[in-house]
PAGUVO-886963 format. One record per residue (C-alpha): residue number from 1; residue in three letters; x, y, z. Coordinates in steps of 0.001 Angstrom, whole numbers. Example, Ala and Ser with C-alpha at 12.3 -4.5 7.8 and 13.67 -1.06 7.14 Angstrom:
+-----+---------+---------+---------+---------+
! num ! residuo !    east !   north !      up !
+-----+---------+---------+---------+---------+
!   1 !     ALA !   12300 !   -4500 !    7800 !
!   2 !     SER !   13670 !   -1060 !    7140 !
+-----+---------+---------+---------+---------+
This chain:
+-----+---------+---------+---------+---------+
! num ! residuo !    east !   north !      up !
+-----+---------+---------+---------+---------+
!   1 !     UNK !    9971 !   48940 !  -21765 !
!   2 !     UNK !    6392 !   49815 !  -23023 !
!   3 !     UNK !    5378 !   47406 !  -25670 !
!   4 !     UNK !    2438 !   48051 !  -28045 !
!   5 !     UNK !    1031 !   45126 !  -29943 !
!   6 !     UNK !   -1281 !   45561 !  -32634 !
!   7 !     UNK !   -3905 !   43241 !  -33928 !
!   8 !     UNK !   -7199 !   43007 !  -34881 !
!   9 !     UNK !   -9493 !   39836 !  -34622 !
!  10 !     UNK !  -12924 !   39034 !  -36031 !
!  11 !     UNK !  -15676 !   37264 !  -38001 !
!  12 !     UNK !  -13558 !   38010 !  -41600 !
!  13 !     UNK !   -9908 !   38040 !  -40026 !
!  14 !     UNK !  -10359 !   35268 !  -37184 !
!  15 !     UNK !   -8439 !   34828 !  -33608 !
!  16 !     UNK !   -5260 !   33617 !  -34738 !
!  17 !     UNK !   -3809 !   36986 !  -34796 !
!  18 !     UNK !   -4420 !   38049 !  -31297 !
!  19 !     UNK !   -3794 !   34140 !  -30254 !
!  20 !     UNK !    -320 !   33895 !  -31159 !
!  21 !     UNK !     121 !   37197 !  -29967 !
!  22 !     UNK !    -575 !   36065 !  -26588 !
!  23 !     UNK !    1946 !   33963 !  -26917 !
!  24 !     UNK !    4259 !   36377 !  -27836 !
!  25 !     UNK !    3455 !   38431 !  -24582 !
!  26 !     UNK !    4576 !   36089 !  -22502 !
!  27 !     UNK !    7845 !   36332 !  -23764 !
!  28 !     UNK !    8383 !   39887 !  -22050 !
!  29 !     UNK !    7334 !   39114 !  -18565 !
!  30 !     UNK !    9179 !   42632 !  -17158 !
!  31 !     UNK !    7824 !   45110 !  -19715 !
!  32 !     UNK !    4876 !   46477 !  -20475 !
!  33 !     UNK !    2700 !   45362 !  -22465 !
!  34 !     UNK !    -387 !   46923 !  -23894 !
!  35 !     UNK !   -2760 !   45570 !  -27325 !
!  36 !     UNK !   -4365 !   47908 !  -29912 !
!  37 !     UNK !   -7475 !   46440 !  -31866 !
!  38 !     UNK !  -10349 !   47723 !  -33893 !
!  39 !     UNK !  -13779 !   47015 !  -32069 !
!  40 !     UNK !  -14889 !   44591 !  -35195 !
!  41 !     UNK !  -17650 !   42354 !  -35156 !
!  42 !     UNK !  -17073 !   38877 !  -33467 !
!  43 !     UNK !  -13559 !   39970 !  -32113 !
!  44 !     UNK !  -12018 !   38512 !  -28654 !
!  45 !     UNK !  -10874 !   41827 !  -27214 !
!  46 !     UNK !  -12706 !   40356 !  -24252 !
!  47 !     UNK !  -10002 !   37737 !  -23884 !
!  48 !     UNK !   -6757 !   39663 !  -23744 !
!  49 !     UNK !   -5735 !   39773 !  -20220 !
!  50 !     UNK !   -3827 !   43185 !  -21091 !
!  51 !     UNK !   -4718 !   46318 !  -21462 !
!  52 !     UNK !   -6589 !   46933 !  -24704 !
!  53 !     UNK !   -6851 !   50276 !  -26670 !
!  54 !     UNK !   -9630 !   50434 !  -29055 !
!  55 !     UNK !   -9008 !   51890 !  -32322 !
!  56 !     UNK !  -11608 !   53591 !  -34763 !
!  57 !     UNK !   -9362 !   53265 !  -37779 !
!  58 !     UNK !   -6133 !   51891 !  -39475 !
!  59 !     UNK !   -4766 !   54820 !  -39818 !
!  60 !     UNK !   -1162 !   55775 !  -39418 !
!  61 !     UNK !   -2456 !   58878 !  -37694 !
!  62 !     UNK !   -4085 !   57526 !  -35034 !
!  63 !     UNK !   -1761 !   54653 !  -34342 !
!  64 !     UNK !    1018 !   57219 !  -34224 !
!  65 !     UNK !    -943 !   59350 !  -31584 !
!  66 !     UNK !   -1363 !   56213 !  -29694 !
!  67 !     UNK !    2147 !   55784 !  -29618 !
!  68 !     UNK !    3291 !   59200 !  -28259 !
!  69 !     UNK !     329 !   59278 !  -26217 !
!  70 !     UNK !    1567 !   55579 !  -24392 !
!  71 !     UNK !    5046 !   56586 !  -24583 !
!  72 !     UNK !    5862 !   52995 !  -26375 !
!  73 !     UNK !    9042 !   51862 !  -27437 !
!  74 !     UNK !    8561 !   48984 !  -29531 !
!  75 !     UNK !    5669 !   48477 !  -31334 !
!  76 !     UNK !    4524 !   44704 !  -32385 !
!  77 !     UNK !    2516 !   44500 !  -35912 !
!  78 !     UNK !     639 !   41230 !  -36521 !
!  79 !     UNK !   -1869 !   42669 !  -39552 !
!  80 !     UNK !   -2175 !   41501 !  -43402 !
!  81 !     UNK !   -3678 !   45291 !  -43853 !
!  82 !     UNK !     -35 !   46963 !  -42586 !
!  83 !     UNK !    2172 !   47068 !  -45213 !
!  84 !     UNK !    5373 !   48350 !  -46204 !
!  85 !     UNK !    4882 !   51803 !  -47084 !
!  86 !     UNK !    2934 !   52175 !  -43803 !
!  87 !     UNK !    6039 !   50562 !  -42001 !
!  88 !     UNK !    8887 !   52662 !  -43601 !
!  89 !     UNK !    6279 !   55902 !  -42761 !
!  90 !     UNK !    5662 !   54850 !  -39352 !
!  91 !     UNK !    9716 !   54651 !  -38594 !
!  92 !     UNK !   10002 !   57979 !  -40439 !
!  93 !     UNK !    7469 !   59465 !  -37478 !
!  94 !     UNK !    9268 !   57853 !  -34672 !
!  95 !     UNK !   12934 !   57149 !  -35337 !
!  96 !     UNK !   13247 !   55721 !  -31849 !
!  97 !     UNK !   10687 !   53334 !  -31892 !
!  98 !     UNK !   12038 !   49994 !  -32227 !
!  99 !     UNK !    9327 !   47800 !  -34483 !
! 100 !     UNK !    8553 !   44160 !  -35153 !
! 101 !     UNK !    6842 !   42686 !  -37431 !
! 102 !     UNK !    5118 !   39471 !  -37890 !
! 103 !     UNK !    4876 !   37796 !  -41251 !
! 104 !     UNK !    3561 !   34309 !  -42824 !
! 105 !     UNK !    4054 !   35179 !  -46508 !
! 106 !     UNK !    7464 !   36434 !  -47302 !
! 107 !     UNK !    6072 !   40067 !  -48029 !
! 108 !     UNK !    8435 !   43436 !  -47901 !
! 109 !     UNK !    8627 !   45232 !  -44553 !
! 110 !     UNK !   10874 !   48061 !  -43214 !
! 111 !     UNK !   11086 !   47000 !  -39278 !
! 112 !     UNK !   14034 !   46243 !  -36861 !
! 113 !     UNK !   12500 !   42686 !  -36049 !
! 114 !     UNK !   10716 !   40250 !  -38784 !
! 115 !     UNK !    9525 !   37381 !  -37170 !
! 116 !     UNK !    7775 !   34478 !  -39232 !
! 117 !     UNK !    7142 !   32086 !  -36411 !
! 118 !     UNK !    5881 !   28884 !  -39136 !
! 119 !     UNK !    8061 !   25877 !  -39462 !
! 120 !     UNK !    8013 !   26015 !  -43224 !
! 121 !     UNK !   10209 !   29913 !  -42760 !
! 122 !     UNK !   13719 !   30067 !  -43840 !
! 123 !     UNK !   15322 !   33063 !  -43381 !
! 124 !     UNK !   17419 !   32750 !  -47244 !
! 125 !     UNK !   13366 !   33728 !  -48619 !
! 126 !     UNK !   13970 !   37425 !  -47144 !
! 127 !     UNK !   16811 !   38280 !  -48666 !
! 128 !     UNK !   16221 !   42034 !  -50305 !
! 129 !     UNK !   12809 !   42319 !  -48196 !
! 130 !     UNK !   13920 !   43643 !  -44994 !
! 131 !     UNK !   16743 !   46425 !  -44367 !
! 132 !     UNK !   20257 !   44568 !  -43945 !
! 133 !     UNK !   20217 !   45729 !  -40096 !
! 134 !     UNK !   16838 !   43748 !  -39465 !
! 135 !     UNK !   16828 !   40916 !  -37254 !
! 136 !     UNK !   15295 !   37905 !  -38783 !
! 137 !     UNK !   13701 !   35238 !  -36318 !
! 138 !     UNK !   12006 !   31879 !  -38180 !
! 139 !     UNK !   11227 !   28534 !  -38469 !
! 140 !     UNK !   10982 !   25995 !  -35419 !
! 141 !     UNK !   13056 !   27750 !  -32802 !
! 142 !     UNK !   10839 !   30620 !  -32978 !
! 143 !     UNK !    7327 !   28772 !  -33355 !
! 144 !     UNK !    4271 !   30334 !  -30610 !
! 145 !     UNK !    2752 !   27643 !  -29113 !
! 146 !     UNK !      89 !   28252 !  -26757 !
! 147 !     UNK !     911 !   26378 !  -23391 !
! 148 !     UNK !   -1101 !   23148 !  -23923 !
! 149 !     UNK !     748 !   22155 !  -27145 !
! 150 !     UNK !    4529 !   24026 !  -25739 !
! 151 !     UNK !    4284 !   21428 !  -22624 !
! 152 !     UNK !    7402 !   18337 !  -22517 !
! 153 !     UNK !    5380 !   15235 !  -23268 !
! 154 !     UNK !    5495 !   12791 !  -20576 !
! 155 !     UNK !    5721 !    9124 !  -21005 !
! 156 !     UNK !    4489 !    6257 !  -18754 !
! 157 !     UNK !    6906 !    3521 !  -17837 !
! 158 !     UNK !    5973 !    -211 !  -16373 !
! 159 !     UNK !    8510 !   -2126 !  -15471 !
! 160 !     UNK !    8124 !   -5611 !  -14441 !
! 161 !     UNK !   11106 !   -8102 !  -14102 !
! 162 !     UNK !    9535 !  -10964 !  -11601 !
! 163 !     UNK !    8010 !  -10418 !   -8213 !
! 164 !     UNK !   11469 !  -11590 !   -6953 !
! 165 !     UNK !   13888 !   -9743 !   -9104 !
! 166 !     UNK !   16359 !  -12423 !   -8674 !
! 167 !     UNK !   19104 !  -10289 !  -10638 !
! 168 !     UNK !   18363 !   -7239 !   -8195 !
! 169 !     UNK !   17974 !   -5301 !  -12183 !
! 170 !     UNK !   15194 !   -2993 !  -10821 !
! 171 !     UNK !   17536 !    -146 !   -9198 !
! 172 !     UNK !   20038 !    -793 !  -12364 !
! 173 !     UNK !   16857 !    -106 !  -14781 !
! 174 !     UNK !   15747 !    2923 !  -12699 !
! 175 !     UNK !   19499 !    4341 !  -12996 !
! 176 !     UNK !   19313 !    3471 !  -16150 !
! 177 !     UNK !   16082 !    5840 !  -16632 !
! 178 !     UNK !   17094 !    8863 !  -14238 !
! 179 !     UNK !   18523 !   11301 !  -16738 !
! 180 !     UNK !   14699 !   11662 !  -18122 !
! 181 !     UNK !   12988 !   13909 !  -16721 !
! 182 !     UNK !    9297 !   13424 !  -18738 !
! 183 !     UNK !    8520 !   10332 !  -17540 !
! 184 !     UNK !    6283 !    8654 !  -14763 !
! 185 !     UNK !    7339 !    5051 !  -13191 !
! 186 !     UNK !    5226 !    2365 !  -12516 !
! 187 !     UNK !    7604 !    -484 !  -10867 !
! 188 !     UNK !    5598 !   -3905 !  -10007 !
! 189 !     UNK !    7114 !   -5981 !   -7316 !
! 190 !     UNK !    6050 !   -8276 !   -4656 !
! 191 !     UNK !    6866 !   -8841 !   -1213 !
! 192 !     UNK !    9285 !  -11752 !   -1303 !
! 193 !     UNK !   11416 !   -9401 !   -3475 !
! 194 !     UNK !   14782 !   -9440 !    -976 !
! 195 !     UNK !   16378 !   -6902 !   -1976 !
! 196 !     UNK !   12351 !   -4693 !   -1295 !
! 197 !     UNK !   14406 !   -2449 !    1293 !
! 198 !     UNK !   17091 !   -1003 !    -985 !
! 199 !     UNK !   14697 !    -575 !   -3435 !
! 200 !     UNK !   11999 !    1555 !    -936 !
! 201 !     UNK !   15256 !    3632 !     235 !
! 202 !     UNK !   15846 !    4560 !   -3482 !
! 203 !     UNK !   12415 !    5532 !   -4580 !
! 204 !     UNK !   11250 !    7404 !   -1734 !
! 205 !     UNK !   11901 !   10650 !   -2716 !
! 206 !     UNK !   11642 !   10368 !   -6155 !
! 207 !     UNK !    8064 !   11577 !   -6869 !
! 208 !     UNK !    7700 !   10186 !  -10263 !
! 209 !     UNK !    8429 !    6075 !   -9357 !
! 210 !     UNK !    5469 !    4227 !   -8153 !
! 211 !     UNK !    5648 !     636 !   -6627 !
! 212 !     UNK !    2946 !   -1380 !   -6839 !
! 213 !     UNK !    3095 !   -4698 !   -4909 !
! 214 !     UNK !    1205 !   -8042 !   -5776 !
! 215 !     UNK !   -1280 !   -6444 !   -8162 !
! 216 !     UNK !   -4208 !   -7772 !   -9733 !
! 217 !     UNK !   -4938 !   -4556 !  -12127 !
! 218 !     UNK !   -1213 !   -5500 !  -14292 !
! 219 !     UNK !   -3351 !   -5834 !  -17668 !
! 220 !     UNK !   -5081 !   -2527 !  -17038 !
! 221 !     UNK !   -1698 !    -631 !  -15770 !
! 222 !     UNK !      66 !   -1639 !  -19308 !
! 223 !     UNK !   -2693 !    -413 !  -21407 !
! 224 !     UNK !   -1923 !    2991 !  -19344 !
! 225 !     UNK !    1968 !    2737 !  -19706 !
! 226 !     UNK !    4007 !    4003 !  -22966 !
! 227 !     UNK !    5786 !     989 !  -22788 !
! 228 !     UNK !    7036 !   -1666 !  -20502 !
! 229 !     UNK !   10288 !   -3212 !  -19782 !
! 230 !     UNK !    9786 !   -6912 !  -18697 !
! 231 !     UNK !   11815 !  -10267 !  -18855 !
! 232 !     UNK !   11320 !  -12370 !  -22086 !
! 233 !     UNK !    8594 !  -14616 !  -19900 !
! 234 !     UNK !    4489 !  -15408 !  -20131 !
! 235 !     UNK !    4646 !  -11184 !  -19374 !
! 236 !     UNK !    5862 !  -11359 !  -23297 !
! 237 !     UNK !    3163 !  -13640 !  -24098 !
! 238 !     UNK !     594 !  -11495 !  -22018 !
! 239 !     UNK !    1911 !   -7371 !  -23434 !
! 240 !     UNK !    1894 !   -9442 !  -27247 !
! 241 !     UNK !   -2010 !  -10421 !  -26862 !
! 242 !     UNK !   -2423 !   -6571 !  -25813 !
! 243 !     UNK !      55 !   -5124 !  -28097 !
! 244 !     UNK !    1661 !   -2764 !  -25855 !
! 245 !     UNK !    5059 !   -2208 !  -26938 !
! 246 !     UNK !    8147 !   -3368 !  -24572 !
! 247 !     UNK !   12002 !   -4104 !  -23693 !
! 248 !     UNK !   12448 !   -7329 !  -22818 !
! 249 !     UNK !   15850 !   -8373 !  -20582 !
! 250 !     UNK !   16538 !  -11530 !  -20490 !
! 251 !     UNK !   17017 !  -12837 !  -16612 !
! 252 !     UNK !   16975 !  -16446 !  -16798 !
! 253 !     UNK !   17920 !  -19129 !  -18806 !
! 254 !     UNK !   14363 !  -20624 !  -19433 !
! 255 !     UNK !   13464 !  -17590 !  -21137 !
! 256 !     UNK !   15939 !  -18243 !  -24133 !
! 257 !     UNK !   12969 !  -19561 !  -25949 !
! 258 !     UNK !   11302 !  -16300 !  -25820 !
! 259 !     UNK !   14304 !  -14251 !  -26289 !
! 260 !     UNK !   15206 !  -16079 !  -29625 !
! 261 !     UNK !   11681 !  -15549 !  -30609 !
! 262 !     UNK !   11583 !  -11934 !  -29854 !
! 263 !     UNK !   14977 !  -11224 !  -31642 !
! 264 !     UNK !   13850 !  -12746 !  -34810 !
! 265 !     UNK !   10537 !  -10556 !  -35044 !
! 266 !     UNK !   12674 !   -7712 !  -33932 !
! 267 !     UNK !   11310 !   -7037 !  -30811 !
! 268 !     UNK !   13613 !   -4617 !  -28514 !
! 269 !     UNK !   15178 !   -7510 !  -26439 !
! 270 !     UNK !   18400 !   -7542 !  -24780 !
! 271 !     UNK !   20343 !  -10449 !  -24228 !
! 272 !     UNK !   21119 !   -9578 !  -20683 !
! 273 !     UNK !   20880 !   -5859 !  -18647 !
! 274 !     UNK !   23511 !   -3426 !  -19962 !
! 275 !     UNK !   22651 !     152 !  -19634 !
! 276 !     UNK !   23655 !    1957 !  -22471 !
! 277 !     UNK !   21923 !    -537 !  -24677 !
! 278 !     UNK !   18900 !    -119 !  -22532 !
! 279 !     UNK !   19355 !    3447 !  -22768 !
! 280 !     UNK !   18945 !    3230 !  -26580 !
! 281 !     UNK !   16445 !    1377 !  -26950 !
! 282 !     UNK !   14237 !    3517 !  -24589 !
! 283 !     UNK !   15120 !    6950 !  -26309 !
! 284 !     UNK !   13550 !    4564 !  -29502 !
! 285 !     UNK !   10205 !    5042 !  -27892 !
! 286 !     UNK !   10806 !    9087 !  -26699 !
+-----+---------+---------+---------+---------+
């Protein structure tokens, strides 16, 4: 399908236009896609990776030629200075052409599409402004994000429960953890951990689990984490004094102390490993 957007940019109007509308390319990956802009002053026709027609007016007439000329079959309007009238003419000229419209102020438009891509849009507010056949598209769902703010945010995890693990709870945790997919692992051990085999076999091909053995860098790789799940120990005393937040789990019975203490501040402690709890107190952070 040949697509024709058309937006202008520049000193008075700005780049969000054409910026979003990049966006909105991207979404038709096996068509065509072509842009139509006015050669204003301080415009970014230079950064559209498509091909860009340059317009001497905002005519009807000459958008219309445009159209037969490219042989386009839906035609994209992102423009304040398109209204309406020009709309319902423009679909009077080429009954064919299938045309969307983009819209951030709940104005009247005759087009097959409307889409009003803001997170404040509610579809109710265009009742009697579009034909009853038009497809309405808004709020959230439909928001254009360029890629750097459209990207899953991905969380570091530190988990620390003794050099020895003495209630082999590492693998359990990490179970506990594998149906996210946005987050990186950072799993301190030691050496004299005896159950270090089983726990190489399962990390080691799983990309985003680190071990780290007998480390002398623990205070600078929990500034870096998220947050940390470590036993109700000195680690609680030691993530307090550097406020990072954490899940304790309870492992022995000298930490009761701690536990208690935890519990009545309302830290996220758990009496002893259970992974649904765990679960929930995790997606509390995400």
């Amino acid at each position: 399908m040949n697509i024709l957007i058309r937006a202008d940019s520049s000193n008075t109007i700005g780049i969000g236009h054409i910026m979003r509308d990049l966006v909105l390319a991207k979404q038709f990956p096996e068509d065509c896609v072509c842009f139509a802009s006015r050669d204003l002053s301080g415009n970014i026709i230079g950064k559209i990776p498509y091909k860009t027609h340059l317009l001497e007016t905002n005519s009807l007439e000459e958008l219309s030629l445009l159209i037969l000329q490219e042989q386009i079959e839906m035609l994209i309007i992102d423009h304040y200075e398109i209204d309406y009238k020009f709309e319902k003419e423009l679909k009077r000229k080429h009954p064919d052409l299938k045309l969307m419209v983009l819209d951030d102020t709940y104005k009247k438009h005759s087009c097959d599409i409307l889409l009003n891509h803001n997170i404040y849009a509610h579809k109710k507010e265009y009742k009697n402004l579009v034909p009853k056949a038009c497809e309405i598209r808004c709020g959230e769902k439909y928001t254009l994000l360029r890629e750097e703010f459209s990207q899953e945010k991905r969380f570091k995890i530190l988990i620390a429960m003794g050099g020895a693990d003495t209630q082999k709870l590492n693998i359990k945790i990490l179970k506990a953890l594998h149906k996210y997919e946005n987050i990186d692992i950072t799993l301190i051990t030691t050496r004299a951990n005896a159950n270090l085999a089983t726990l190489q076999k399962y990390v080691q091909d799983r990309l985003n689990i680190s071990l780290v053995f007998e480390t002398n860098e623990l205070a600078t790789l929990a500034r870096e984490s998220s947050f940390a799940i470590i036993t109700p120990s000195v680690l609680a005393n030691e993530f307090f004094a550097i406020k990072v937040p954490f899940i304790a789990i309870q492992t022995a019975p000298n930490q009761e102390y701690m536990y208690r203490f935890l519990k009545k501040k309302h830290y996220k402690v758990l009496k002893k490993f259970n992974a649904k709890e765990l679960a929930a107190l995790v997606k509390e952070y995400m």
